[in-house]
Backbone bond lengths (Angstrom), bond angles and torsions (degrees), N, CA, C in turn:
res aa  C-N    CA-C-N  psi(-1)  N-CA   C-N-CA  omega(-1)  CA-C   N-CA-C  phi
1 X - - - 1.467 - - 1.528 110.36 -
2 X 1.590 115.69 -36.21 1.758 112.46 -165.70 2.091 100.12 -84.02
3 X 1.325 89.65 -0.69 1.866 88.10 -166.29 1.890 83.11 -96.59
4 X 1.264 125.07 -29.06 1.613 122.45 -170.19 1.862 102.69 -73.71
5 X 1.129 102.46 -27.87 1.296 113.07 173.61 0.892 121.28 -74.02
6 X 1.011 105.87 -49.55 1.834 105.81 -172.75 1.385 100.29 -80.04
7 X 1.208 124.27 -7.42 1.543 136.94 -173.26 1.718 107.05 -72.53
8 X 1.660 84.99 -51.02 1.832 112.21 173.35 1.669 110.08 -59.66
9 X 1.072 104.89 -74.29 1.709 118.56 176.53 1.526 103.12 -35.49
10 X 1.180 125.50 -71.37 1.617 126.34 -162.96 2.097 101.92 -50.37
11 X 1.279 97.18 -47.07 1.522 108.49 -172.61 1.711 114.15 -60.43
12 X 1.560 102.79 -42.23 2.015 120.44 167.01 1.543 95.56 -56.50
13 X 1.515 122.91 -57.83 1.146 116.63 175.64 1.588 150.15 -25.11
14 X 1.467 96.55 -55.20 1.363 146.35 151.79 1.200 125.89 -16.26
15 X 1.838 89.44 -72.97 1.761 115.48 -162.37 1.826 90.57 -74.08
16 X 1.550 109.01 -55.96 1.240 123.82 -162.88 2.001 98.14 -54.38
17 X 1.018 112.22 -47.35 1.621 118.05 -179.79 1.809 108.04 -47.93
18 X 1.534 102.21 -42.95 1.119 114.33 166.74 1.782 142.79 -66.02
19 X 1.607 90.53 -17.80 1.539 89.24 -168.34 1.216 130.64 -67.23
20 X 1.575 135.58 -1.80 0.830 143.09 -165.57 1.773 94.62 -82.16
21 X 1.482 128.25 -50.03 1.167 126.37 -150.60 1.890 85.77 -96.76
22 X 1.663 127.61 -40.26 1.077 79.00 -173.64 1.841 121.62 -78.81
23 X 1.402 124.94 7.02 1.441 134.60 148.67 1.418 101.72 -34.06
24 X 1.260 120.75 -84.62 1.960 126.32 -169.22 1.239 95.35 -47.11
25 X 1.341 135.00 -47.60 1.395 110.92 -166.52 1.640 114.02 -77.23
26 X 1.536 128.79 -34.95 0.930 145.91 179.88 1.581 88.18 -56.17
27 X 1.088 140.28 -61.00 1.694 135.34 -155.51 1.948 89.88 -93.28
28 X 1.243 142.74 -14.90 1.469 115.59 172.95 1.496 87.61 -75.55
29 X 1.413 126.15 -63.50 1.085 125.42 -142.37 1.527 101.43 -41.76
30 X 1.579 115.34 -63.62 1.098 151.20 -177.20 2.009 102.05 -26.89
31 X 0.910 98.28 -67.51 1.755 92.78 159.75 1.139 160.73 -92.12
32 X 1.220 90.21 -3.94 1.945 110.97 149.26 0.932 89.12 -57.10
33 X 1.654 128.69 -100.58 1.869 131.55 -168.13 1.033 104.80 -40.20
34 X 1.130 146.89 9.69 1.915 117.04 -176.33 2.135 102.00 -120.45
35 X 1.485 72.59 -24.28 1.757 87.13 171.08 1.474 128.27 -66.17
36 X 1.535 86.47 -43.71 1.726 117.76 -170.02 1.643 91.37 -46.64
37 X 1.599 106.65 -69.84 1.615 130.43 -155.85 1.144 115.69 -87.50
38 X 1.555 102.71 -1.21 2.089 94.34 -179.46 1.112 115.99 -54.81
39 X 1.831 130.47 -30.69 1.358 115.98 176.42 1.855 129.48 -48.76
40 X 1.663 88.20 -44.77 1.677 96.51 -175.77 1.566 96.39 -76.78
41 X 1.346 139.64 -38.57 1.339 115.08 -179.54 1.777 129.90 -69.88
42 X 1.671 106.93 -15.79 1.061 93.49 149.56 1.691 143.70 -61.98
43 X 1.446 93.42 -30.60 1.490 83.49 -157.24 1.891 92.84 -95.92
44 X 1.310 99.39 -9.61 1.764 98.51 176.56 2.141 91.50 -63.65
45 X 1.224 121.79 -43.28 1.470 124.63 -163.88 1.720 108.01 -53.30
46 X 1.562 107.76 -39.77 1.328 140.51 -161.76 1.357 109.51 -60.37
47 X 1.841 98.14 -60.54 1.471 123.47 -175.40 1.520 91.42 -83.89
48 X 1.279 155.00 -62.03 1.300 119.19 -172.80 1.438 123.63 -46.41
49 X 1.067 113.85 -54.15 1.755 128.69 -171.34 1.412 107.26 -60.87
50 X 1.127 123.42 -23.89 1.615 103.86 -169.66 2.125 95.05 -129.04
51 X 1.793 101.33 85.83 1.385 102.07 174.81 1.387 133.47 -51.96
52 X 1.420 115.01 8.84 1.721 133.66 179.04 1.530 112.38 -74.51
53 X 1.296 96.85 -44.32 1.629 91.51 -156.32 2.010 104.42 -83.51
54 X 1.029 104.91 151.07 1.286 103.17 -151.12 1.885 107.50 -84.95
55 X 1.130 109.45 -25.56 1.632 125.75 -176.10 1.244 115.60 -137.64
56 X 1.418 136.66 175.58 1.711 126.21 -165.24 1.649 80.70 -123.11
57 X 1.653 133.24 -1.95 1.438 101.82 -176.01 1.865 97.34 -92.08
58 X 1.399 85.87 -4.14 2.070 85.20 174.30 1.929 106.46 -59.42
59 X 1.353 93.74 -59.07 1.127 106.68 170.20 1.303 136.27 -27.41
60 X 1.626 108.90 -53.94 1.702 108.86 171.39 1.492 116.52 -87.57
61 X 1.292 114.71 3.76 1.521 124.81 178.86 1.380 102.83 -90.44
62 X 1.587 116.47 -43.92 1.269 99.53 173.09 1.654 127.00 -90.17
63 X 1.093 120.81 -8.10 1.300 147.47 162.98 1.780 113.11 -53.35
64 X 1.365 104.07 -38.80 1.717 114.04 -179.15 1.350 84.03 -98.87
65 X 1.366 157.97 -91.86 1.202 157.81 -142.66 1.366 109.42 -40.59
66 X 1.632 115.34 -63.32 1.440 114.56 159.32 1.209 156.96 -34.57
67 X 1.869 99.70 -56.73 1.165 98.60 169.70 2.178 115.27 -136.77
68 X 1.368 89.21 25.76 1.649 112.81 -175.94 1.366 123.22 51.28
69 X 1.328 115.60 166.64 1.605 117.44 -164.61 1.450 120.34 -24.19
70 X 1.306 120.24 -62.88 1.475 126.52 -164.09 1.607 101.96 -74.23
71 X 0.589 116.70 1.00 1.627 125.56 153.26 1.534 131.97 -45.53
72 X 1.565 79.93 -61.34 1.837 89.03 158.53 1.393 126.01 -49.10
73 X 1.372 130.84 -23.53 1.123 131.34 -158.48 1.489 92.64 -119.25
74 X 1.570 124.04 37.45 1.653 116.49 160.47 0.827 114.24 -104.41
75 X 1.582 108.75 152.24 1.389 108.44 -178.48 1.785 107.90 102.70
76 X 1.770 107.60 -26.39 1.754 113.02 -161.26 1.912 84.82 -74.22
77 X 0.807 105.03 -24.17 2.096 93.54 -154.59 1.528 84.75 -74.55
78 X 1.624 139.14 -46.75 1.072 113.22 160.91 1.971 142.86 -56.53
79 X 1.533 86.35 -31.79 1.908 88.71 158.56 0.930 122.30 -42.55
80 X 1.482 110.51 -46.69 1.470 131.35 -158.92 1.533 102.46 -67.73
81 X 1.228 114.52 -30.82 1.547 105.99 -148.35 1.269 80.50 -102.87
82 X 1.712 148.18 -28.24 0.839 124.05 174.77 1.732 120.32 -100.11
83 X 1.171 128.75 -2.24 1.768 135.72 165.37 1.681 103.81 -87.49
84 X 0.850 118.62 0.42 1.590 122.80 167.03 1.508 112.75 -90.98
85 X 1.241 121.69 -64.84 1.854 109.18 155.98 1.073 118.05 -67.18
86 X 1.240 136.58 -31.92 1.660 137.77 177.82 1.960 105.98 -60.04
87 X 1.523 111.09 -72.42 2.038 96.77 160.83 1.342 103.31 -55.11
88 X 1.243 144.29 -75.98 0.917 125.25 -144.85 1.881 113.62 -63.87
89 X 1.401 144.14 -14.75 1.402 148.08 140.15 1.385 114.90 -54.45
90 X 1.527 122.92 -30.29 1.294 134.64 175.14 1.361 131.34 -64.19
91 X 1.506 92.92 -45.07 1.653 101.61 -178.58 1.607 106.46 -102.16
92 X 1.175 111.68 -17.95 1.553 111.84 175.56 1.423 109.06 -70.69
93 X 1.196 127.80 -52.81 0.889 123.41 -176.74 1.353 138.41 -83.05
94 X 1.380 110.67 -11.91 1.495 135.77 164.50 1.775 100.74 -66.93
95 X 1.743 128.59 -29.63 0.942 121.96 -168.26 1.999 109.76 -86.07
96 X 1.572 96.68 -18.86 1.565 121.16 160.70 1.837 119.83 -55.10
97 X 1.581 99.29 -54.87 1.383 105.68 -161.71 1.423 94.23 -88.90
98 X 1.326 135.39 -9.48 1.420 144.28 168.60 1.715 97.59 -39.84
99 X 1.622 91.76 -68.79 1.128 108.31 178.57 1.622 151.54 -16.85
100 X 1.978 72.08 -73.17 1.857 110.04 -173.80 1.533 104.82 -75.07
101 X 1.294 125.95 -52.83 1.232 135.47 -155.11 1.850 108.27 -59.24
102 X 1.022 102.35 116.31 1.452 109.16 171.37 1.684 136.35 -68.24
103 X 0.971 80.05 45.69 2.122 101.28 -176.99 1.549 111.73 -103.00
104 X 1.197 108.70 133.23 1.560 105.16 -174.17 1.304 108.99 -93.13
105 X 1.521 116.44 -41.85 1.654 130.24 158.03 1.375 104.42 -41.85
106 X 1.360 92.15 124.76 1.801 99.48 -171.93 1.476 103.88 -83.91
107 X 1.097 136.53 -42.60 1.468 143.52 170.19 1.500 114.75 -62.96
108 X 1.595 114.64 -35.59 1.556 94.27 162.84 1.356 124.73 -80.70
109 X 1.430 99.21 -15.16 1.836 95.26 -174.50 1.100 86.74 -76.68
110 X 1.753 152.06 -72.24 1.356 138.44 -167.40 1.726 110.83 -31.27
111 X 1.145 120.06 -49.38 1.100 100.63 175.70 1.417 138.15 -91.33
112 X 1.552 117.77 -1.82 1.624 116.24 143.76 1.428 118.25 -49.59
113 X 1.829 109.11 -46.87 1.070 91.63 -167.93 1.855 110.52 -83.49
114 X 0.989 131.72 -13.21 1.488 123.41 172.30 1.229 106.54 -70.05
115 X 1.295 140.83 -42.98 1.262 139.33 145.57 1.636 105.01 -14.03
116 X 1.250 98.49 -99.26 1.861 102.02 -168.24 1.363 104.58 -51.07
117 X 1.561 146.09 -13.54 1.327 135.71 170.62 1.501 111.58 -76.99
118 X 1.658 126.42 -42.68 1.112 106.60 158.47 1.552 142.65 -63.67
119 X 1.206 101.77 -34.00 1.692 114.48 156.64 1.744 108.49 -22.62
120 X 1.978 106.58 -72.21 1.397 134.67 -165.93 1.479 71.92 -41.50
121 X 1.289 111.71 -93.45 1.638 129.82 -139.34 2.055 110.40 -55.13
122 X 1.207 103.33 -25.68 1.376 103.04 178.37 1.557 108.03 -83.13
123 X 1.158 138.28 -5.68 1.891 146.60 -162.23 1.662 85.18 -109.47
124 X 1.313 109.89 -24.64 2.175 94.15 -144.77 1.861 91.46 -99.54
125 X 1.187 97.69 -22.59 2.061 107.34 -178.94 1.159 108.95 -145.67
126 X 1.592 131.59 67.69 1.471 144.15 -178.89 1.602 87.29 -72.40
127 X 2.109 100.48 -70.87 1.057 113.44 -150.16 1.342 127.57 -55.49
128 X 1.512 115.47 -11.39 1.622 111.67 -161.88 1.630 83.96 -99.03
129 X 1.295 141.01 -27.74 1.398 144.69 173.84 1.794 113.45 -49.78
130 X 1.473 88.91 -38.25 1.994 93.12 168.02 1.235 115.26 -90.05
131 X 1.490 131.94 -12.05 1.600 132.29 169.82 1.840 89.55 -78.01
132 X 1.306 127.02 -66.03 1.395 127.92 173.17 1.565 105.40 -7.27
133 X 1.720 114.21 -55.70 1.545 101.01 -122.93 1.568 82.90 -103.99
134 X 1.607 118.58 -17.10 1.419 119.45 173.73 1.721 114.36 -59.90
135 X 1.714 92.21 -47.91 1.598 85.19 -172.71 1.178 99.32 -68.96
136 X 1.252 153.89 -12.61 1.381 132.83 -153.46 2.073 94.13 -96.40
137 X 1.181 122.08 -21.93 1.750 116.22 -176.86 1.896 75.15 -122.45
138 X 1.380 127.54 46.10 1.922 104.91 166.30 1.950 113.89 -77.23
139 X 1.319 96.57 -24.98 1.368 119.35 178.81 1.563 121.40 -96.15
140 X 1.350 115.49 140.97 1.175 117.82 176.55 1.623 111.81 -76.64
141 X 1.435 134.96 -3.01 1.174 134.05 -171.55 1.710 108.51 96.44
142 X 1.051 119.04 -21.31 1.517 118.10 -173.65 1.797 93.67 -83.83
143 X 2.003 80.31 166.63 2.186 83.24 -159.84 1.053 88.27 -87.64
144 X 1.473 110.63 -179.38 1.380 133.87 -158.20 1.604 132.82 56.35
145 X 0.889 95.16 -4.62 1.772 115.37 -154.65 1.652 93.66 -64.71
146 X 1.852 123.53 125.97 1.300 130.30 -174.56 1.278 89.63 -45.50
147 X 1.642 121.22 155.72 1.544 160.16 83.73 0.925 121.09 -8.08
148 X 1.625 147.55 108.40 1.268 124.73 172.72 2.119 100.19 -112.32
149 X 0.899 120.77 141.20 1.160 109.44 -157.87 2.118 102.18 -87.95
150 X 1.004 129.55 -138.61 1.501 116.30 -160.03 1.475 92.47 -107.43
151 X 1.636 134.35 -47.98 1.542 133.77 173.29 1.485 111.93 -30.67
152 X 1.941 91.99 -67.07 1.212 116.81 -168.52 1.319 110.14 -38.92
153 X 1.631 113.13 -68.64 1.434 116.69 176.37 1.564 129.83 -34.13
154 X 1.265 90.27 -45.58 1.364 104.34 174.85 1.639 136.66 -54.89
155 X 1.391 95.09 -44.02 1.536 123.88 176.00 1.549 98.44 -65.60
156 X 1.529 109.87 -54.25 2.018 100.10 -175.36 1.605 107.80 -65.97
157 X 1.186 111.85 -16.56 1.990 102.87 -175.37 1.639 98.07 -91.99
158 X 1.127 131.45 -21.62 1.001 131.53 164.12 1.545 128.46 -63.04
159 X 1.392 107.86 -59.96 1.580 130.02 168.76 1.497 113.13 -47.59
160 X 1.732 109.12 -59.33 1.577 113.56 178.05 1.550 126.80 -79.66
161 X 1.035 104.74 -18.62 1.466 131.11 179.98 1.424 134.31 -108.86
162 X 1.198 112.02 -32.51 1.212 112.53 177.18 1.743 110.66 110.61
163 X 1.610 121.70 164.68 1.693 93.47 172.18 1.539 105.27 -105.14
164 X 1.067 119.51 5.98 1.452 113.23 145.90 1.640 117.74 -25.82
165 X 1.559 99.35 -74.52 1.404 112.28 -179.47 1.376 112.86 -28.17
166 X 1.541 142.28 -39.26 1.118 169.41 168.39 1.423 92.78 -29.72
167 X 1.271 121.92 -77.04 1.291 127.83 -178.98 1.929 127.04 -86.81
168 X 1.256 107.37 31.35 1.242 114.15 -178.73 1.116 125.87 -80.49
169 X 2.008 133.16 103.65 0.789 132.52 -144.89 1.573 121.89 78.46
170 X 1.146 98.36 33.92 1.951 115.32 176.90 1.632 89.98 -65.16
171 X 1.038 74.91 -79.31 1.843 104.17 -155.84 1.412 97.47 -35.05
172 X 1.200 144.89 -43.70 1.375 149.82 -172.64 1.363 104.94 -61.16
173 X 1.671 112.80 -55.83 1.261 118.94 -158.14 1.832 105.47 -84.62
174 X 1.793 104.89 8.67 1.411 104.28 -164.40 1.969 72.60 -99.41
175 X 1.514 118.93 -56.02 1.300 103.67 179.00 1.513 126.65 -37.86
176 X 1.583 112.94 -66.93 1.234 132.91 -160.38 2.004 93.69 -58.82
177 X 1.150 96.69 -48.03 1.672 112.95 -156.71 2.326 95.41 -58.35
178 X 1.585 94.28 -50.01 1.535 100.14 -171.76 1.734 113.65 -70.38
179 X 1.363 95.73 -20.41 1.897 103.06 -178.24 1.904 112.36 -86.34
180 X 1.351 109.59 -21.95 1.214 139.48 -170.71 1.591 100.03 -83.72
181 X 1.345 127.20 -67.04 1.138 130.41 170.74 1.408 117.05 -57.95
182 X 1.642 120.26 -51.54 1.638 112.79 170.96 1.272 113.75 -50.66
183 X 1.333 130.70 -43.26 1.539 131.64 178.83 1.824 112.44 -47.70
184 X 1.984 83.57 -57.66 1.857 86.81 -165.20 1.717 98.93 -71.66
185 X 1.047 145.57 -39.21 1.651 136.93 -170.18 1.568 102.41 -71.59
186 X 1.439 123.45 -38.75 1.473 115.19 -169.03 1.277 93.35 -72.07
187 X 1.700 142.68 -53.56 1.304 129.69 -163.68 1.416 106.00 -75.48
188 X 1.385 136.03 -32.08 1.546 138.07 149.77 1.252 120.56 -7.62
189 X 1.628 88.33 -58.25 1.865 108.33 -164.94 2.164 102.70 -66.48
190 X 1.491 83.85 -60.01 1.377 113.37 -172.46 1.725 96.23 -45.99
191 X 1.145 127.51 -66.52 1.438 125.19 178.43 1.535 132.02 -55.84
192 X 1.190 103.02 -23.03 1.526 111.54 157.42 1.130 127.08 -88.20
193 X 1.472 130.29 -12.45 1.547 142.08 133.73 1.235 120.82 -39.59
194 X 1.383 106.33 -65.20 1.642 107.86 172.30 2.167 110.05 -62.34
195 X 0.649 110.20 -20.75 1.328 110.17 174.17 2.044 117.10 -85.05
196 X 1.052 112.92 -33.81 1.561 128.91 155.12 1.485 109.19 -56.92
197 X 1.304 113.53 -52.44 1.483 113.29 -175.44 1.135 110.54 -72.94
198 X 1.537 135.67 -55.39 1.068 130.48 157.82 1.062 135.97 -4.50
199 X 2.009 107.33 -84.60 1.352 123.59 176.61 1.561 115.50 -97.03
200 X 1.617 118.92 39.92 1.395 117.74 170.29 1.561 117.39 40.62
201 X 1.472 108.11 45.72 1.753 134.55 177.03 1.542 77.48 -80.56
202 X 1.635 110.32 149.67 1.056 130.55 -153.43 1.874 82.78 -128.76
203 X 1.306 112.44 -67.77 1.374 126.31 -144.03 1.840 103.53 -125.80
204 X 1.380 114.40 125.16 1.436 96.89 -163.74 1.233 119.08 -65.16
205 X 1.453 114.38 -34.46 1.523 105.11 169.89 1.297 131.67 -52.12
206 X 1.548 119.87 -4.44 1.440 128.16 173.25 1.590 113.28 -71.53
207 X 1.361 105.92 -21.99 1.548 119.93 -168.12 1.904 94.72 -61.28
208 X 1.546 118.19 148.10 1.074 121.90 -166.20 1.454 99.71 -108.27
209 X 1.517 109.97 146.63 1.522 111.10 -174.52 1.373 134.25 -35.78
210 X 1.793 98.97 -60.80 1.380 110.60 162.90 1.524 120.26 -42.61
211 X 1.607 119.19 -35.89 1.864 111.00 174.75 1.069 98.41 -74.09
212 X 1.540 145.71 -25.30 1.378 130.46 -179.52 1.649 112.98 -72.48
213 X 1.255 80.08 -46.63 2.264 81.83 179.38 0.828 95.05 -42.42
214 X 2.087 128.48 -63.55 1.474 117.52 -135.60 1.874 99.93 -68.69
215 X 1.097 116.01 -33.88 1.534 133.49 -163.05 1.400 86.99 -71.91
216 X 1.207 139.86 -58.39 1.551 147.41 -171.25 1.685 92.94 -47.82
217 X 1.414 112.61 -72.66 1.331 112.63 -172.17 1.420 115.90 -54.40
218 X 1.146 122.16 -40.21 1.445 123.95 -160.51 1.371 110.61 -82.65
219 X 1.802 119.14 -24.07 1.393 136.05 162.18 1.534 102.63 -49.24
220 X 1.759 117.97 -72.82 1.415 130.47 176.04 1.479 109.24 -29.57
221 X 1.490 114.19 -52.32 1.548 119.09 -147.59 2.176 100.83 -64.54
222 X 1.516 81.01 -53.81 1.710 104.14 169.17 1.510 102.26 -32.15
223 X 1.589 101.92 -98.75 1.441 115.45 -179.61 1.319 142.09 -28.73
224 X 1.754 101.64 -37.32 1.566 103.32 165.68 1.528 114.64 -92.82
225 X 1.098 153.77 -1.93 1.637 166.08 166.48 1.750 84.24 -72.08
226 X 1.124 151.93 -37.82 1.101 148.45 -155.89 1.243 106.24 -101.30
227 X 1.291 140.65 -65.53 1.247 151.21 166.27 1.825 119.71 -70.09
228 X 1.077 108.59 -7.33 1.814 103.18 177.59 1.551 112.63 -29.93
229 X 1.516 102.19 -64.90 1.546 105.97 -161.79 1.565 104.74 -49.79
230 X 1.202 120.75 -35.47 1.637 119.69 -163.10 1.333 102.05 -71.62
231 X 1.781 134.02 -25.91 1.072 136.04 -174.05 1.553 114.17 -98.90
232 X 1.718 119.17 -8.59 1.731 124.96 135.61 1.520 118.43 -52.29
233 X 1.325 121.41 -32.36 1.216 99.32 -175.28 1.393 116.43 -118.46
234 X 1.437 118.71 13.21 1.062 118.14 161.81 1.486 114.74 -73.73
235 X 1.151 108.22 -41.22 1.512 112.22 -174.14 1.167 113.96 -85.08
236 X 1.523 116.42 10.14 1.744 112.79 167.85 1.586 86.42 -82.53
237 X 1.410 100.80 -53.80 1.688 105.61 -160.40 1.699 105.63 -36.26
238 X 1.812 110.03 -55.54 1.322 102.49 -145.37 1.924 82.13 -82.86
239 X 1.205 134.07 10.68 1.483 108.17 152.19 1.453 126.77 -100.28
240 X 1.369 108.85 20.39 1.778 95.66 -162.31 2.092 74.89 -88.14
241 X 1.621 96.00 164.23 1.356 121.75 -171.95 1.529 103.79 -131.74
242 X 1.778 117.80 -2.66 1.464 113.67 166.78 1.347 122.37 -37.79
243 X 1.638 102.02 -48.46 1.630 88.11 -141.69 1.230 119.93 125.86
244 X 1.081 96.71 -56.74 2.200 117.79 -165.81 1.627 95.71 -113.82
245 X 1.348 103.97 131.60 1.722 99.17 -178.55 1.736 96.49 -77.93
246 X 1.301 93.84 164.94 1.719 108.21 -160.91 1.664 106.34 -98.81
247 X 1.195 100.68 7.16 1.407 130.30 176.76 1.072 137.33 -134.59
248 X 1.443 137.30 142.27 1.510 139.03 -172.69 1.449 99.83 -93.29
249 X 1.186 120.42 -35.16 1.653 110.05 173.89 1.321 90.40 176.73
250 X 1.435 106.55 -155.72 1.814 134.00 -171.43 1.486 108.30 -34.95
251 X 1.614 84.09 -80.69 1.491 104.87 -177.88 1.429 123.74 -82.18
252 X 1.303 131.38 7.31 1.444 135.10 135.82 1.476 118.01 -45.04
253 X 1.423 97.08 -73.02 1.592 117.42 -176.81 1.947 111.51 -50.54
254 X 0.935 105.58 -44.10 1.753 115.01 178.75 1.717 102.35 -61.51
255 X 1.713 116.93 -55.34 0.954 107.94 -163.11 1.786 116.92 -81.32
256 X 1.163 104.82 -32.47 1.390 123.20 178.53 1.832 99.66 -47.61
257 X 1.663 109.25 -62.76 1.070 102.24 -161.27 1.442 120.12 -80.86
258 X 1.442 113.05 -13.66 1.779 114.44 152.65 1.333 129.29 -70.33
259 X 1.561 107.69 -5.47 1.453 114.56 -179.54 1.715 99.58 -92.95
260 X 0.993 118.63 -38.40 1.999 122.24 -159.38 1.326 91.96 -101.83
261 X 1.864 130.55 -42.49 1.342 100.84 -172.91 2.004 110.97 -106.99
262 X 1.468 104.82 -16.27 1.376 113.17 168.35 2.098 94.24 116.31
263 X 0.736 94.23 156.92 1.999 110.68 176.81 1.869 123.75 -56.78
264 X 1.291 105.80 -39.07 1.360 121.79 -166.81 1.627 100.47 -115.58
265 X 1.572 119.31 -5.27 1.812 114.37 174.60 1.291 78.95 -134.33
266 X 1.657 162.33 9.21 0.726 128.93 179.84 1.705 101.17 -120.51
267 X 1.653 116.25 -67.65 1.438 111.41 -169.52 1.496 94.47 -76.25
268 X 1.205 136.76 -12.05 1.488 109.46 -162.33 1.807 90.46 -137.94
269 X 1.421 105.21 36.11 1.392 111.74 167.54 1.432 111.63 -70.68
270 X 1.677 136.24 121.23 1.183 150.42 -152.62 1.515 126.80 29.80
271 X 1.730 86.14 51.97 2.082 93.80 166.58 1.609 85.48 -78.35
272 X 1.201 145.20 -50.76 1.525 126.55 -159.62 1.359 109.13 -45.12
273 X 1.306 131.74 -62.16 1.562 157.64 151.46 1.694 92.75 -18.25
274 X 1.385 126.66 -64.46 1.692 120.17 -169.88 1.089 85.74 -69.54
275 X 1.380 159.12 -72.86 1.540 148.11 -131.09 1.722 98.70 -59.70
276 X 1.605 104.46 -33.34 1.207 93.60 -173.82 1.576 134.91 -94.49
277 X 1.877 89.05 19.31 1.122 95.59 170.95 1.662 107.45 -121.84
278 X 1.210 84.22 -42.17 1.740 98.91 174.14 1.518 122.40 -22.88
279 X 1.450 113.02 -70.93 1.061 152.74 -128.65 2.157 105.62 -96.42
280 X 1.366 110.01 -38.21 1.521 143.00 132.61 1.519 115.15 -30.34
281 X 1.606 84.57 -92.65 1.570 79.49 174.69 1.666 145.02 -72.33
282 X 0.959 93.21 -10.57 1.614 94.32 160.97 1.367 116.80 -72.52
283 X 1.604 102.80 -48.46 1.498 94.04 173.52 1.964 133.99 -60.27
284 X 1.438 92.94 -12.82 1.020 94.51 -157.33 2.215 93.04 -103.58
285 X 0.772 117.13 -30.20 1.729 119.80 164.47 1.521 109.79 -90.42
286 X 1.314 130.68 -7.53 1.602 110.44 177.17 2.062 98.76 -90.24
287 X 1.588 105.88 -36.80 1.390 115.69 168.98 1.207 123.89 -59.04
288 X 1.575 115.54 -34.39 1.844 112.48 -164.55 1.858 81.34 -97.43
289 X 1.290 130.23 -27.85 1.646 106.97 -177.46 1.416 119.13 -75.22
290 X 1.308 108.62 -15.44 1.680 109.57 166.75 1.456 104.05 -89.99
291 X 1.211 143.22 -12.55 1.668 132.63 175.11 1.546 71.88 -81.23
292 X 1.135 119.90 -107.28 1.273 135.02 174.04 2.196 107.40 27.19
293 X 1.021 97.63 -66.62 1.607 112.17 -148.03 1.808 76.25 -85.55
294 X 1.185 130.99 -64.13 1.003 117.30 -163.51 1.853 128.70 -72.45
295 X 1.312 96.11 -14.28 1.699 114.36 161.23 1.390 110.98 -53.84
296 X 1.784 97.51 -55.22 1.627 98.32 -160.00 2.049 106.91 -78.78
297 X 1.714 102.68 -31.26 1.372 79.44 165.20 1.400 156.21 -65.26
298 X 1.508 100.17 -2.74 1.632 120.64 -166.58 1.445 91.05 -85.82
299 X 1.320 151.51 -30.77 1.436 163.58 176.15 1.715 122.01 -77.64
């Protein structure tokens, strides 16, 4: 038992000696991918929130017509500022609970601990994720229409709302967010295993980018097909401007909105649209934080 410990301790040691670099890598990775895809996550934000419009390519037609190309990319400098501590708390600390967690099953401990890393990362930067999701529907699509910049925003959901509002739809996105992450890191893990076994990979850093993307993506593809609905109603939550949540909880919100808008236009209205963002970016920040993390530790 005192040699498993000290086995444990030296390894906590380790990670913690490390955290600084895997932080930098968690936040480069983190904005390459978040940059790459801001176009499709706007208009995926657009087409969920407003159940009228009938298709999401209406959406980017009127989205460029309105207010032209670089358009797409509003709203990203606030992503940015908040998916840059959000991966970077995410993957750091998932590389912690890797650690800590007392599971001998290597695939379940990966996924306790991606579990409790999304938890970390969804509690520590909820709020800049609901300034995100305002600016991205702040406009009706017509031109000219004010900008409010990321403070600004902030200050009116605060002022009119309360800072509650800040965190509206936590709790969902702490469920949806911790079941979402255990899925995508355990099949992550699991797919780069099968790729070691395969090609007699010795050492994971030997694994080649492209097997990490595909494993990155194919983790994402899993994980979000599973969790969609929870990420429909978070983002009603963090837009309602009542006051009064528009929901009694989980299973209010799930059932309500398969009953009024239907299952396939309502909870999983523009997963095609997320796959095509989803599915990218995972591959492309779960791959560049292991080049990433393992560059900077050799230095």
């Amino acid at each position: 038992v005192s040699v498993l410990y000290c086995d444990l301790q030296a390894h906590i040691m380790t990670t913690f000696d490390n955290i600084k670099e895997y932080v930098a890598a968690g936040g480069a990775a983190a904005m390459i991918a978040r940059t790459t895809i801001a176009p499709v996550e706007r208009v995926k934000i657009v087409y969920q929130t407003r159940p009228e419009l009938s298709g999401w390519t209406g959406v980017v037609k009127d989205i460029h017509k309105a207010q032209g190309v670089l358009s797409f990319w509003r709203g990203n400098t606030a992503a940015c500022v908040r998916v840059v501590p959000y991966l970077s708390v995410q993957l750091s600390s998932n590389e912690i609970y890797r650690k800590i967690v007392p599971i001998e099953q290597k695939m379940i401990r990966e996924a306790v601990a991606g579990l409790l890393a999304g938890v970390t990362s969804v509690t520590t930067t909820y709020p800049l994720d609901t300034v995100r999701a305002r600016l991205a529907v702040q406009t009706s699509l017509s031109e000219g229409a004010q900008v409010d910049s990321i403070t600004t925003m902030a200050r009116k959901i605060v002022a009119t709302e309360g800072f509650r509002a800040l965190y509206n739809g936590c709790y969902m996105s702490c469920f949806g967010g911790g079941l979402y992450h255990a899925i995508k890191f355990s099949t992550y893990g699991k797919m780069k295993d099968a790729y070691r076994t395969q090609f007699g990979i010795v050492d994971d850093k030997d694994i080649g980018i492209l097997q990490r993307a595909f494993s990155g993506a194919f983790g994402g593809f899993i994980a979000q097909t599973f969790c969609y609905p929870m990420d429909v109603v978070r983002r009603r939550m963090q837009i309602n401007k009542s006051g009064k949540p528009p929901y009694t909880g989980v299973i209010n919100a799930i059932t309500t909105i398969a009953k009024t808008e239907g299952v396939s236009t309502g909870l999983f209205r523009g997963l095609s649209l997320n796959y095509a963002k989803t599915i990218p970016n995972v591959a492309i920040y779960l791959s560049l934080y292991d080049y990433f993390k393992y560059w900077l530790t050799q230095y």
